[in-house]
C-alpha positions as CSV (number, residue, x, y, z in Angstrom):
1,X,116.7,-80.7,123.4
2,X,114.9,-77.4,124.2
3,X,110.9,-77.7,124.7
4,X,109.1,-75.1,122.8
5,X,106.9,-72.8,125.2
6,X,103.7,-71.3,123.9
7,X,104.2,-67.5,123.1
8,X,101.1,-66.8,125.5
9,X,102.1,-68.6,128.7
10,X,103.4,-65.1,130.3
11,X,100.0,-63.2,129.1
12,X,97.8,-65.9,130.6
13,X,95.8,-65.4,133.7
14,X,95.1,-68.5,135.8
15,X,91.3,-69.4,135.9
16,X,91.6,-69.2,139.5
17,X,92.7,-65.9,139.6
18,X,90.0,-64.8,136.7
19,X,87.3,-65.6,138.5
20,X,88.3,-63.5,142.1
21,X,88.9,-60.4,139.3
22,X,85.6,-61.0,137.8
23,X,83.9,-61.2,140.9
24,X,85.3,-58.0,142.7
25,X,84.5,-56.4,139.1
26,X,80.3,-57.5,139.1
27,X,80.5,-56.6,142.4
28,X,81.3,-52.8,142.0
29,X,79.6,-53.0,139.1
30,X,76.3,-54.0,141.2
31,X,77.3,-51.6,143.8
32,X,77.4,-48.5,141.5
33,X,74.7,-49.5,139.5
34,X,72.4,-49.9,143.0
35,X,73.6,-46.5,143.8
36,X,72.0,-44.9,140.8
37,X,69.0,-46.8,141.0
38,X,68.3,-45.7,144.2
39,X,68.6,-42.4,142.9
40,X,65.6,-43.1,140.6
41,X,64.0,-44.0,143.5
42,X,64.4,-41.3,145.8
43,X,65.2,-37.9,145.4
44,X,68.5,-37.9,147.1
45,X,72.6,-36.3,146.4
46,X,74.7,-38.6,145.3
47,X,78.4,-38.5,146.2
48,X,80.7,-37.4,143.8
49,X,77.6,-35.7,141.8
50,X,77.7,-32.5,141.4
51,X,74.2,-30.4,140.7
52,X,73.3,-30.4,136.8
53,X,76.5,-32.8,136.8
54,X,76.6,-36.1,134.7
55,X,75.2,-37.6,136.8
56,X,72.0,-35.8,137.0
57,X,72.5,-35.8,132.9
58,X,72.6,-39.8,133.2
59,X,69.6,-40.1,135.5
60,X,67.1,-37.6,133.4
61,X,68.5,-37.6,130.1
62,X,67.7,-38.9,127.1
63,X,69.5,-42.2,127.6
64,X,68.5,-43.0,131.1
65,X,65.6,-45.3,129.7
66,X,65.3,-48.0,127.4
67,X,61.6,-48.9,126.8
68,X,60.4,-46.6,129.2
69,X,63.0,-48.3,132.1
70,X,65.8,-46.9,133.8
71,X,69.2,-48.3,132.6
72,X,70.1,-48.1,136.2
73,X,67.8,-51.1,137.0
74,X,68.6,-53.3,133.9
75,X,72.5,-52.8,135.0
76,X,71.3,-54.1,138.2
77,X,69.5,-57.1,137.0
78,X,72.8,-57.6,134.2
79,X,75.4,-57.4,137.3
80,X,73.6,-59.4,139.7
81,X,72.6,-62.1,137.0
82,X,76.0,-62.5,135.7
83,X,77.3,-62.9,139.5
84,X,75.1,-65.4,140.4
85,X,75.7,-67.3,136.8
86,X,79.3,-66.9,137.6
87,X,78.8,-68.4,140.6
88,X,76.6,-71.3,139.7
89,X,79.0,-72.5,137.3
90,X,82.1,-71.8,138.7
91,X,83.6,-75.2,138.1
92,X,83.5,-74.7,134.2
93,X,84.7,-71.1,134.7
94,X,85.5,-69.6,132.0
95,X,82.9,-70.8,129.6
96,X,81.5,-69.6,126.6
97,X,78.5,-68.2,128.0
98,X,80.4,-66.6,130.2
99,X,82.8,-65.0,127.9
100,X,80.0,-63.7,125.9
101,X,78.2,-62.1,128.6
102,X,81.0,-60.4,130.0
103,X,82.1,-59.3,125.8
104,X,78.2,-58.0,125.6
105,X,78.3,-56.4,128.6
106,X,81.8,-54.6,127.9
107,X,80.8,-53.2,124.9
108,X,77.4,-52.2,126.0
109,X,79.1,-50.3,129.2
110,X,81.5,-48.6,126.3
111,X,78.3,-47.5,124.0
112,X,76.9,-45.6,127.2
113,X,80.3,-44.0,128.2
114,X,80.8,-43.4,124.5
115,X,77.1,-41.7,125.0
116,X,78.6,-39.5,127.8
117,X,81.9,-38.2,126.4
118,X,79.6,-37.1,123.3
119,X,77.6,-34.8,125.3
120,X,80.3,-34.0,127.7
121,X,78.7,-35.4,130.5
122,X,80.7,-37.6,133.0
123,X,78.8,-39.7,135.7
124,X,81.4,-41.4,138.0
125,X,78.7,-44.3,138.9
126,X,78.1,-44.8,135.4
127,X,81.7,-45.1,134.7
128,X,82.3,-47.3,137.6
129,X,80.0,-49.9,136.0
């Protein structure tokens, strides 16, 4: 008699393998988002930024605060917080805290490239986070 395989099985990642992907994804993520804030730091050309590009838009605009502090920095403090969590409790990887950081963050990523599509602005650091 023929065993019935879940439908899944061929979509599923192994956990193993999850974690390494999430991992090399926070890290560019923590990378890029470093890179901007060191642009709010100092007054320096960042590559792949054009003058009066989207990136300039993202770093002076409108958006590029949230309670009077730079987006760059709280994408730091997200990417690097959610690396170190994923680290901590790798064993239980994935968990639900963990899915639900990584669904917040997703979504709040896609609300600020949403942001720059709408005012045709593209900023490859922001994009890379």
């Amino acid at each position: 008699m023929k065993q019935a395989r879940p439908k899944n099985k061929a979509l599923a990642v192994p956990a193993d393998r999850l974690f390494w992907i999430a991992v090399f994804a926070l890290f560019a993520a923590v990378l890029a988002a470093v890179v901007m804030s060191v642009r709010h730091i100092w007054a320096i050309t960042l590559p792949g930024c054009g003058q009066a590009g989207g990136c300039e838009w993202a770093i002076s605009g409108p958006y590029s605060k949230l309670l009077g502090f730079p987006v760059a920095f709280l994408g730091v403090g997200y990417f690097v917080g959610t690396l170190l969590y994923l680290f901590l409790t790798r064993a239980q990887y994935p968990d639900r805290i963990a899915i639900w950081v990584a669904r917040a963050g997703a979504l709040w990523s896609l609300v600020f490239i949403g942001i720059m599509l709408s005012h045709g602005q593209i900023c490859v650091w922001c994009a890379t986070t």
